[in-house]
N, C-alpha and C positions, 0 to 999 in steps of 0.2 A: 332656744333653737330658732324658734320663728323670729326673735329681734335679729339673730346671726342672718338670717338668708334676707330678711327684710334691708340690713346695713349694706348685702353686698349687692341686692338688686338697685340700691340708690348708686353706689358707686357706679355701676357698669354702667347705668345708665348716665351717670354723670361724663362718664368716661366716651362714651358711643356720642354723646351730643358734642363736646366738645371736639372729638374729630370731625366729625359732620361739619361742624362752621367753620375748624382750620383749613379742610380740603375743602370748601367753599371759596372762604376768603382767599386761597391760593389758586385759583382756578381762575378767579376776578381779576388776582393782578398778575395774569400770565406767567407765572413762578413756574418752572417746569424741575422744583425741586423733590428728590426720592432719594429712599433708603435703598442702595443697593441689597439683591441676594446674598454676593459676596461680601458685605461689609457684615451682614448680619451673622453672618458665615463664622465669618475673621474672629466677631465679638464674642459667638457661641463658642465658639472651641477651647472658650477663655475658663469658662463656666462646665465644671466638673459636673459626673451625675450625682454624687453624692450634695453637692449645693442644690442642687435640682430637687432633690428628694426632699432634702432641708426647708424651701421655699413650701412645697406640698403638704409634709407634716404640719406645718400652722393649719390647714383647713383636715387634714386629715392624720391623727396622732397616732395612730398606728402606726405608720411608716418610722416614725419618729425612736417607734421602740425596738423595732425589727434591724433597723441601721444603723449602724454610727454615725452621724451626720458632723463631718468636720467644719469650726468655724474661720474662716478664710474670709478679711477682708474685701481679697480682691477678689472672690467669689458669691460675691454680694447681690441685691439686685440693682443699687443702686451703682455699684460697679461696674455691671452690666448696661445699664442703660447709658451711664455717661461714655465709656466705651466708644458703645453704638452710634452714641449721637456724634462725637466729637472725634474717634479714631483714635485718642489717649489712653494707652493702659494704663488705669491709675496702678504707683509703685515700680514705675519705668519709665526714668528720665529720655531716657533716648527714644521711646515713643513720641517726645512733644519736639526732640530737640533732632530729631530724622530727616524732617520735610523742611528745615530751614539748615543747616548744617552737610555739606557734600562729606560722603564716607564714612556717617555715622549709621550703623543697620540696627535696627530695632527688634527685639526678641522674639518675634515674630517672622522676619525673614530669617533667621539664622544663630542657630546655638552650637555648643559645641558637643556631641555627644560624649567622647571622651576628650580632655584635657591637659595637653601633654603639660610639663613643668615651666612654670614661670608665665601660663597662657593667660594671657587677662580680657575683656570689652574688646581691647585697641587691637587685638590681635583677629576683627571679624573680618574675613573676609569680602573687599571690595575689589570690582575691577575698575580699572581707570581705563577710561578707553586711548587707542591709538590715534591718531593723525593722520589720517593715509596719507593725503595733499602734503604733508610735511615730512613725514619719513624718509630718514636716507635713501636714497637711492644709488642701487650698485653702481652705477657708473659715477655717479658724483659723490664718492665716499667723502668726509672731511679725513681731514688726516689724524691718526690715532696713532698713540705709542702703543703697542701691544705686549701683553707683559714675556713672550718669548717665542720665538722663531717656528718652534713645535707644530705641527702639521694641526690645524685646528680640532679633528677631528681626536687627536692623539692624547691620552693623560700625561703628565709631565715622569710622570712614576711607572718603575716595574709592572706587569698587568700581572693579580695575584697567578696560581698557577689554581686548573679547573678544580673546583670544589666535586670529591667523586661522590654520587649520590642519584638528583632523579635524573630520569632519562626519556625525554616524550622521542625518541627517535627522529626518524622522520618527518615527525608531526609538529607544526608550527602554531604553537598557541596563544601568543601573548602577540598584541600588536600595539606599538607603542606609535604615537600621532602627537601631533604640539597642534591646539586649533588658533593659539595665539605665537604662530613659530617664528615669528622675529623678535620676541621679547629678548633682550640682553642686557647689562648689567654698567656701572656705570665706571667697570677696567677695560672695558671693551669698546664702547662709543660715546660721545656728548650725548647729552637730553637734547629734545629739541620739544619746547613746549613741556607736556608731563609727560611724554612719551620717551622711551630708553631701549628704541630699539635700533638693531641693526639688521643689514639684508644676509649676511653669510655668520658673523659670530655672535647667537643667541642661543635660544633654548635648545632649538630641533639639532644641536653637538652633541647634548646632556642627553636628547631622545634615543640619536644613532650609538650612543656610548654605552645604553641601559641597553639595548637591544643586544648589542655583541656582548653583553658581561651576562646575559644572561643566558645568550647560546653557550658561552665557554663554560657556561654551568650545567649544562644539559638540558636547556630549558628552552626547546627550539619556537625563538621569535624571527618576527618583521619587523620592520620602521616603514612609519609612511618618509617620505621625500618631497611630498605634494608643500607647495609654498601654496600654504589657506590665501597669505597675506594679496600675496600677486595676484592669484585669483579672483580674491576682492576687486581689485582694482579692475581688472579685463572684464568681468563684467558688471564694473561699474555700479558695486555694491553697496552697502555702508558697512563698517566695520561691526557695528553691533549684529549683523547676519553669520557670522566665524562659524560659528556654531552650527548653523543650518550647512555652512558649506562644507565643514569637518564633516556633515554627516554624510554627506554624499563620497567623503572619500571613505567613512567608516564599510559603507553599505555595497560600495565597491570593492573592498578589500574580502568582505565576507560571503560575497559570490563567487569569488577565483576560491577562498578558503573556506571550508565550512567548519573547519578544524578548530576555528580562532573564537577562544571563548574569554580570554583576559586582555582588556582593551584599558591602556594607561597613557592619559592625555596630562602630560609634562606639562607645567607654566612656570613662570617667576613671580614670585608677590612682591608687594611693595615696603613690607614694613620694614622697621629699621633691622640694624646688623644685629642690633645688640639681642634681638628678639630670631634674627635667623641665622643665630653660627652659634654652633659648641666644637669644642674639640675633645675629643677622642684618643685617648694613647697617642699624644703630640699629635694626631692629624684635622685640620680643622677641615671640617664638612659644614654643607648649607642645611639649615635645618628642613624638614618635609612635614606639611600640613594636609592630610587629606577632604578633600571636597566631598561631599554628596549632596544632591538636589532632589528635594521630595518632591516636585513632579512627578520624577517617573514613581509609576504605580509601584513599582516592586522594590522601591528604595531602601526598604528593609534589608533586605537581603545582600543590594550593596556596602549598606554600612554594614552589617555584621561581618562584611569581609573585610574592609577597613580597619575593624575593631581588632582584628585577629591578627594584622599583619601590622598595627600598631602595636598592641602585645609584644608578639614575638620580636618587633626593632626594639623595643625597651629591654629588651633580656637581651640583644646581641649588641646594641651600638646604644646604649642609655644617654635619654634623652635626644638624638637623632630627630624623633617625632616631637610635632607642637600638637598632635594630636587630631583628631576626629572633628568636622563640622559637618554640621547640616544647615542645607540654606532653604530656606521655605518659598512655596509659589509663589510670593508676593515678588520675586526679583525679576531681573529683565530675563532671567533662561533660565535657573532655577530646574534643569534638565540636565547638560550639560551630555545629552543624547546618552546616558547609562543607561537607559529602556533598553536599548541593544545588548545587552547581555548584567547577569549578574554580578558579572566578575569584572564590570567595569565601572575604572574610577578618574576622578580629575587630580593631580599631585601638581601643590605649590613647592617648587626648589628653590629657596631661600628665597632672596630679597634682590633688591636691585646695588646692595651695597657686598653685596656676595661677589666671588669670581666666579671665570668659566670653573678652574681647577678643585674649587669647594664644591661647585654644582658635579662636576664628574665624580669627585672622593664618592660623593651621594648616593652617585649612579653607580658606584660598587656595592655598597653599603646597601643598597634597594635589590639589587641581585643576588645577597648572599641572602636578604631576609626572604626572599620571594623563591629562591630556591628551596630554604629552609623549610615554609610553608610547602609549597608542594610536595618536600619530601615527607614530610609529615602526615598532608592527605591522603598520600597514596599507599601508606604503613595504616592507616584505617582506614582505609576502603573508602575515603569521602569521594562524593563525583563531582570531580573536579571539571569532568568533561562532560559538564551540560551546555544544549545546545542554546546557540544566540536565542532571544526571544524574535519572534515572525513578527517582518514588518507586513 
């Protein structure tokens, strides 16, 4: 026992001196180099407690017998420490291949909770950002063929007739908002750069479409109307602020309502067709991917709502959903302002190679599921009507 405590009093002290002359020598030659809090953060949450326990039981064997102590490569310490040092998960390429490669997200900003069919890596959630300086502008539209005469706002098809079931009366609960509301698709305008958007035919159609499909269901919503985009521009914002300015329209809308506790911010993703369109009893719909950002504190609870109305679309419109993501703090918003209530979520409506008329089938299809669920919560007594969280 004395040679044990004598072995580890040399180390530590080997150890204690060797830092002493590196934070020396770094001091000498003005290196103003450190380990961040957060990086050690990022590295710990890598490292389970049960490895933790594992590390311990060598000095103290009890532990050892009391635990299962799983063996886990990349819960290692030397895993741990290269980690740290270098910001590479070992046994995850796209940690090394993230910071040199655009659009590649690392398992660490984002996984997929649940998994709809056919979901792979390629399917992580990136935003490309907009162009403002280069964006169509309404008055200087280019000229586009548009696939038909049809009042934009209008589906090409019958509108089913009301699903009889829940009924919020008077009361307006759901408020649907686009924070990227000129994204559109590439039946509707030219790219100009990576950008695909347009000033009047884009996402915030498929917003006002969801909103009224789900009044005729009994499901008394809003639409915001507010152009985020123009906004941006007047005051002369940068596009990566969307999000801060949706929230001042969120935060506006919940002082005239207090009623409003289901908040659904519509986008378009970028991936390809073949990853966002299924068809359905001959109707081809954009597939829907749902967002969640662990920022907010209470993200739990948004994804298990997620989860729930993922479910229930695989029992009514199978495969409709690509499934459930989470994106981690490490992204540029990683928020996506769902702190505002629990019942609120971000929803990607297909792809850029989708139509407007895919993206509306969708916006049926999201009204009968959403109906569905509330009809559902309110045959079990679930509270549906809790109140926003106080800013």
């Amino acid at each position: 026992m004395a040679t044990l405590i004598q072995r580890q009093f040399v180390v530590l002290s080997f150890i204690t001196a060797f830092l002493f002359v590196l934070t020396g020598v770094l001091s000498l030659g003005g290196n103003r180099i450190m380990i961040a809090s957060s990086s050690i953060q990022q590295a710990a949450s890598h490292v389970s407690s049960l490895a933790i326990l594992g590390w311990m039981g060598q000095e103290i064997p009890v532990l050892t017998e009391t635990v299962q102590v799983q063996s886990d490569r990349t819960n290692s310490v030397s895993g741990f420490l290269f980690e740290l040092a270098t910001g590479i998960q070992p046994g995850d390429l796209r940690s090394l291949l993230g910071r040199e490669l655009p659009g590649v997200v690392t398992t660490e900003d984002a996984r997929f909770v649940v998994a709809g069919k056919g979901a792979s890596l390629a399917d992580f959630y990136v935003e490309y950002p907009s162009h403002p300086k280069q964006v169509i502008d309404a008055s200087k539209s280019i000229p586009i063929t548009l696939p038909s005469d049809q009042a934009a706002s209008e589906p090409a098809e019958e509108k089913p007739a009301p699903i009889v079931g829940p009924n919020t009366g008077d009361k307006k609960i759901v408020y649907v908002y686009n924070t990227h509301n000129r994204e559109s698709w590439y039946s509707e305008t030219k790219p100009v750069g990576s950008s695909v958007d347009h000033p009047t035919r884009n996402i915030s159609l498929v917003g006002k479409h969801l909103a009224q499909a789900l009044t005729e269901r009994g499901i008394g919503s809003d639409v915001s109307t507010d152009d985020i985009y123009q906004q941006l521009l007047n005051k002369k914002m940068d596009y990566a602020l969307s999000y801060a300015q949706s929230l001042q329209v969120l935060k506006a809308a919940t002082e005239k309502n207090r009623e409003l506790h289901y908040f659904f911010d519509l986008h378009r993703d970028t991936a390809p067709r073949d990853r966002t369109t299924v068809t359905i009893k001959g109707k081809t719909y954009a597939r829907v991917m749902f967002v969640i950002g662990k920022r907010n504190k209470s993200h739990e609870k948004n994804e298990a709502f997620a989860t729930e109305l993922h479910q229930l679309m695989e029992k009514m419109y199978p495969e409709l959903s690509r499934g459930v993501m989470e994106k981690g703090a490490k992204t540029d918003h990683g928020e996506y302002n769902q702190s505002i209530s629990t019942g609120s979520l971000l929803m990607e409506i297909g792809g850029t190679e989708n139509t407007l008329q895919e993206s509306l089938n969708t916006a049926e299809a999201l009204a009968d599921v959403f109906a569905a669920y509330y009809l559902q919560a309110e045959k079990v007594g679930k509270p549906v009507q809790e109140q926003p969280a106080k800013r």
